[in-house]
Every structure is written in structure tokens, then in C-alpha cells.
Backbone as CSV, one residue per row, in Angstrom:
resi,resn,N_x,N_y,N_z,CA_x,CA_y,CA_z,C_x,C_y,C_z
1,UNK,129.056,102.655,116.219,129.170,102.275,117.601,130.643,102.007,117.897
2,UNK,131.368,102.541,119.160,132.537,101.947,119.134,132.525,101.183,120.427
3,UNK,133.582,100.515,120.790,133.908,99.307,121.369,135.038,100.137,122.599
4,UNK,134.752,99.974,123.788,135.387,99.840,124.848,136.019,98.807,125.425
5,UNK,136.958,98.721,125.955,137.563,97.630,127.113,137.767,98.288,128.106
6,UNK,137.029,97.686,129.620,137.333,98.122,130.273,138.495,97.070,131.469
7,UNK,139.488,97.192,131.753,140.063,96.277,132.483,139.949,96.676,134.274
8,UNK,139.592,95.260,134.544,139.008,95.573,136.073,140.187,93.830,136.663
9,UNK,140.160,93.893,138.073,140.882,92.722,138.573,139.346,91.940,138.832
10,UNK,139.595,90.678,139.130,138.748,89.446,139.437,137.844,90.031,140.596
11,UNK,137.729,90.444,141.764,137.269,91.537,143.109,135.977,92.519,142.059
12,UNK,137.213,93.087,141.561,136.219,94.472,140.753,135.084,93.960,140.073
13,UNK,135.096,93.131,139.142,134.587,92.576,138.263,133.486,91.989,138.851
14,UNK,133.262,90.939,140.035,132.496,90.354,140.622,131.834,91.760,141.271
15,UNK,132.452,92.729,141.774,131.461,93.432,142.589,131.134,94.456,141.900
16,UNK,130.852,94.479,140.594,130.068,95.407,139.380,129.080,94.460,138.645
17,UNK,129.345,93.192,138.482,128.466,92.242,138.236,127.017,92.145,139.506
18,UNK,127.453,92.157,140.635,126.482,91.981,141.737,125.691,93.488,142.078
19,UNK,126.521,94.150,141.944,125.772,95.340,141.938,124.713,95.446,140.709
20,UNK,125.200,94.899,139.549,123.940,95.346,138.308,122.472,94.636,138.947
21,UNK,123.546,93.179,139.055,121.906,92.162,139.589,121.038,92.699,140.568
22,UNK,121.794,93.055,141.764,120.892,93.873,142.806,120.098,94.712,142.235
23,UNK,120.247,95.629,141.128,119.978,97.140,140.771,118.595,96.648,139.814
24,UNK,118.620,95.258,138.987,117.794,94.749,138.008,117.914,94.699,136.655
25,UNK,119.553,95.015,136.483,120.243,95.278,135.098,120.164,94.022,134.588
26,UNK,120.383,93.473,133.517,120.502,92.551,132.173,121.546,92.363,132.507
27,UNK,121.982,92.865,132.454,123.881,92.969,131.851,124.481,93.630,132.490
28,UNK,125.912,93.600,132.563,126.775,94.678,132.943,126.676,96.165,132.491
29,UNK,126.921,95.754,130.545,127.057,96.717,129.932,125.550,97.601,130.352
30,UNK,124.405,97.298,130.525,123.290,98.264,130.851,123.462,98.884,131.555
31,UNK,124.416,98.053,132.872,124.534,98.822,134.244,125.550,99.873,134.103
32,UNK,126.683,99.765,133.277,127.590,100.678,133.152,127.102,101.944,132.430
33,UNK,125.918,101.499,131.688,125.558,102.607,130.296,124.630,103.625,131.155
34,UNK,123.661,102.743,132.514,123.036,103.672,132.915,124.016,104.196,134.007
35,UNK,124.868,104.157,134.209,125.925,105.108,135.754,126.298,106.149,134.728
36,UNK,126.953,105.728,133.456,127.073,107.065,132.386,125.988,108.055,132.588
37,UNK,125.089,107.293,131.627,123.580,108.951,131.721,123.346,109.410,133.123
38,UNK,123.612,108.845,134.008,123.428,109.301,135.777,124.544,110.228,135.598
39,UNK,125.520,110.053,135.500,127.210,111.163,135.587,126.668,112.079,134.151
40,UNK,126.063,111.830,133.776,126.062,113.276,132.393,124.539,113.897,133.029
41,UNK,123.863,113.248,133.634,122.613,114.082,134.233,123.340,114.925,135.206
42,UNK,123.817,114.601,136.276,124.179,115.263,137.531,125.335,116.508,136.632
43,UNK,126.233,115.825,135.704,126.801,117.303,134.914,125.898,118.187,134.539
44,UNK,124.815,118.144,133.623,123.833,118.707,133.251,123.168,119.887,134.497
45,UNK,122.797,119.008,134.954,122.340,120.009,136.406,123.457,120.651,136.719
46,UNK,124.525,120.547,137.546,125.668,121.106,137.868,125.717,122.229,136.832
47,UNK,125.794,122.068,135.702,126.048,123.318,134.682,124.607,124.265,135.003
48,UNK,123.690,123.448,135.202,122.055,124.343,135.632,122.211,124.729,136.942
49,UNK,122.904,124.513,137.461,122.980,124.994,139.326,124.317,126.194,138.689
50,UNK,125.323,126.134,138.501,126.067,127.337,138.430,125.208,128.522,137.526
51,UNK,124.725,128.080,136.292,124.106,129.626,135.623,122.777,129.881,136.406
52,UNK,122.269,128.968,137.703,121.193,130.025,138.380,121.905,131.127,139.253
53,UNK,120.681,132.193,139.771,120.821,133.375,140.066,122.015,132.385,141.635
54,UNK,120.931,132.275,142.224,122.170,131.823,143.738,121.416,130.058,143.981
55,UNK,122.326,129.582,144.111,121.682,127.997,144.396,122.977,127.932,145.984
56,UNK,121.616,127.272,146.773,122.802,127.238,147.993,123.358,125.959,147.768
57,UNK,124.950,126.332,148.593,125.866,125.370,148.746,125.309,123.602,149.349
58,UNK,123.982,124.228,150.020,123.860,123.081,151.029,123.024,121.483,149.864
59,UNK,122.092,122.496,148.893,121.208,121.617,147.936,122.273,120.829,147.230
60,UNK,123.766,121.318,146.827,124.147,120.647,145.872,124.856,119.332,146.508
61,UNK,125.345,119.380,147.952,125.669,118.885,148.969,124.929,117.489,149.528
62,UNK,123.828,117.853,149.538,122.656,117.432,150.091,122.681,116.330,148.780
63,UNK,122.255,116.759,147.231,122.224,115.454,146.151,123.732,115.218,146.108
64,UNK,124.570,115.485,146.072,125.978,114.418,146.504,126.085,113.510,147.197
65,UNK,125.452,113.789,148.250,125.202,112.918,149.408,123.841,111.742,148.683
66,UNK,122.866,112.352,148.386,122.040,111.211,148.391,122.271,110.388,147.216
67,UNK,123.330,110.648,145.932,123.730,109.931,145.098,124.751,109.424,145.127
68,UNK,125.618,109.683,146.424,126.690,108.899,146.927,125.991,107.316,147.562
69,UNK,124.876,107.771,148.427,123.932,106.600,148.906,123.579,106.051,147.982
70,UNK,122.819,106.364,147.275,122.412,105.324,145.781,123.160,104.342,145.448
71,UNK,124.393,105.299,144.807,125.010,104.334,144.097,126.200,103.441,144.861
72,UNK,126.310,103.866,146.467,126.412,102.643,147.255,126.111,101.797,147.763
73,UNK,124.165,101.681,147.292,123.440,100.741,147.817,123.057,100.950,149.312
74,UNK,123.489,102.286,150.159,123.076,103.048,151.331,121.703,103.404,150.819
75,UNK,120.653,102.423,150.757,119.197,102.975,150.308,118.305,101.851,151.322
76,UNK,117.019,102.494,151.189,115.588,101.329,152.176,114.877,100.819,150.510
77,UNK,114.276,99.961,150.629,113.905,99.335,149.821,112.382,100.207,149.628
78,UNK,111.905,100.571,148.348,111.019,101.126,148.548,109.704,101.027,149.106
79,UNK,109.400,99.941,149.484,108.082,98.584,150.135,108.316,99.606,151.770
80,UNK,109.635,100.084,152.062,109.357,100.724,153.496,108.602,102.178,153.398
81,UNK,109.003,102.975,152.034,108.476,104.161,152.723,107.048,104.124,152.822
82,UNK,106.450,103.457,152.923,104.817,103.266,153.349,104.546,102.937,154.822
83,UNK,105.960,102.398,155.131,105.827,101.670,156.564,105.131,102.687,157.611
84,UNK,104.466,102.304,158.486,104.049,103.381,159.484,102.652,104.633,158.678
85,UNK,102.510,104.796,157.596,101.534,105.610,157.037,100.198,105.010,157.440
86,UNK,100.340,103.727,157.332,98.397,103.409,157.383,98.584,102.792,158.876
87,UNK,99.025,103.386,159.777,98.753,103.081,161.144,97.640,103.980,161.269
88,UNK,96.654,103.525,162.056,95.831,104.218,162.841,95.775,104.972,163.979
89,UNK,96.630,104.657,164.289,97.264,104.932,165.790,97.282,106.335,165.824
């Protein structure tokens, strides 16, 4: 196993700490370990979107965008997307 340091200012630090808690992380280090496997998934794909036959410009666009939202906390809590389904109306 090796050992990282990462140096962040007092600002940074607090607002990577609050972000894990929001998210339901343990720890920092969980929260940092899972944004890694998220950035080596989206590589992964990316390497699977260039060797397909034609992938449009707009799909890869489109998950940039919605993993730009994610991981800015630009999200609905999931308790909404039900909202409005069991209306009768």
C-alpha cells in the first residue's frame, strides 16, 4: 500500500470533508478513493465510446454534464423522483 499526502488550504479541506458527510462517506479517504474509481470508470467508458462504430457527440456531453451535477451536489434527493407518480389526478 503506499501513502499519499495530499496538501489542501483550511477552505479546501473543510469543503471535501462536508462534501464526504453529505455523500455518506466514513472518511475522507473513502470519499477521495470513491471520486478515483468514478474518474477511472468514466476513462474506461471514454476508451469504450471512442472504439465504438459512431457514438454521438451529444451522449458523451450529456454524461459530462450529468457528472458535472453529481459531483457538484446539482442533484434532487432521490425521495423526489416519485413525487407526482401516485397522483390520481
Amino acid at each position: 500500500m503506499s501513502d499519499y499526502i495530499l496538501k489542501l488550504d483550511e477552505t479546501e479541506a473543510v469543503h471535501i470533508s462536508q462534501r464526504a458527510k453529505e455523500r455518506g462517506y466514513g472518511s475522507v479517504e473513502d470519499y477521495l478513493r470513491a471520486l478515483v474509481a468514478a474518474d477511472a470508470l468514466v476513462e474506461v467508458l471514454r476508451d469504450d465510446w471512442q472504439n465504438a462504430d459512431a457514438i454521438p457527440d451529444e451522449i458523451e456531453a450529456g454524461f459530462r454534464e450529468a457528472w458535472h451535477d453529481a459531483l457538484t451536489g446539482n442533484v434532487l434527493p432521490i425521495e423526489s423522483l416519485w413525487d407526482g407518480l401516485d397522483d390520481d389526478d
